[in-house]
C-alpha positions in Angstrom: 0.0 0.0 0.0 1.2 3.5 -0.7 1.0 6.2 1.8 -0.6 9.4 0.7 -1.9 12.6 2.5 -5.7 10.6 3.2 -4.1 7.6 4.5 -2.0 9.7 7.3 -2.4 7.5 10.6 -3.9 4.4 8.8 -0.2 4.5 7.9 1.0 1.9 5.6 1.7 -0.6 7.7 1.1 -1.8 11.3 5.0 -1.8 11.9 4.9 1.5 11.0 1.7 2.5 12.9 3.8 0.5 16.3 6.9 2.9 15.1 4.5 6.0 15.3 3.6 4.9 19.1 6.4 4.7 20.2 7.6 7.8 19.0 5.2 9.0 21.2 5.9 7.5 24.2 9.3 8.6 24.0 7.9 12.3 22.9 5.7 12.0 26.2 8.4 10.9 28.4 11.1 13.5 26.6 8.6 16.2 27.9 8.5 14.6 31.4 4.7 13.5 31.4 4.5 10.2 32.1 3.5 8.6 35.7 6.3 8.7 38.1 7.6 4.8 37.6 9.1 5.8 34.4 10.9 9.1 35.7 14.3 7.1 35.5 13.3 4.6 33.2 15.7 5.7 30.2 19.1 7.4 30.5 20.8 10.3 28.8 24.3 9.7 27.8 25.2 12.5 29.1 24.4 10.7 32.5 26.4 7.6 31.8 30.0 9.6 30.2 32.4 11.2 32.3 33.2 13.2 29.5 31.1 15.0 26.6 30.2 13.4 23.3 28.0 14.1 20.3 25.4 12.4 21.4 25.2 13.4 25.2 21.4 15.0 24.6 20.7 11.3 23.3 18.8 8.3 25.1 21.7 5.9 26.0 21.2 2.5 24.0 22.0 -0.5 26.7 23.1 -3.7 24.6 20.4 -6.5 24.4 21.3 -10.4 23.6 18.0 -11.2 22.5 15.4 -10.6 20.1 13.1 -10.3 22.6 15.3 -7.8 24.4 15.2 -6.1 20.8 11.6 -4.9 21.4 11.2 -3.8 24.9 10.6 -0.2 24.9 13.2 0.5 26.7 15.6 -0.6 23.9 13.0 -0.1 21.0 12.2 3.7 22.2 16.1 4.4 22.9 17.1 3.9 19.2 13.6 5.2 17.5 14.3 8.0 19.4 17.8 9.0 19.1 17.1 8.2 15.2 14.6 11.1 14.9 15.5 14.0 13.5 16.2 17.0 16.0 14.2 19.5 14.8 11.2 17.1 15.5 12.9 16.0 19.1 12.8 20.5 20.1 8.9 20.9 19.2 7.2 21.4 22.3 3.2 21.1 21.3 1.9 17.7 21.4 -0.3 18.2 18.6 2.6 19.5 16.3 4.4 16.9 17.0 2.2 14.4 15.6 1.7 16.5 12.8 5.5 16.7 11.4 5.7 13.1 12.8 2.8 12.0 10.2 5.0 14.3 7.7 8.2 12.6 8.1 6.6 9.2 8.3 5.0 10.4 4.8 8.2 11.5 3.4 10.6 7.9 4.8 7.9 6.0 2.5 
């Protein structure tokens, strides 16, 4: 199926409509507006290096030895995350966000 402007959250396909949600989770959490139990639940590199690196304002990616461990959101969300681009990651309205989101979902496919 081929995404166009009428199709925009009935996205192509579910893998990319599970993508989409957990961009928002992470968007969510980013903005500090999940429930308490996730305040620490991902890590900023900038929190694990003693010293500065280019990605310091990123999620920190733990290793996983599993497939399973390849889609646990804490993994999962990590990498979608840091993959996004950072004009996206600096919009602070909700409902933009899932605007450009749809946008750059529209424009990957």
């Amino acid at each position: 199926m081929d995404c166009t402007k009428n199709t925009v959250l009935s996205l192509c396909t579910y893998y990319t409509n599970i993508k989409f949600w957990y961009f928002l989770h992470q968007y969510v959490y980013h903005r500090n507006k999940l429930p308490v139990v996730f305040s620490a639940y991902f890590d900023k590199n900038k929190t694990i290096h003693d010293h500065d690196t280019r990605q310091k304002q990123d999620f920190h990616t733990y290793s996983v030895h599993s497939e399973f461990g390849k889609r646990a959101i804490k993994y999962k969300g990590s990498n979608i995350w840091n993959d996004l681009p950072d004009d996206l990651k600096g919009i602070q309205s909700p409902c933009s966000f899932t605007g450009k989101l749809k946008e750059y979902f529209l424009q990957l496919s």
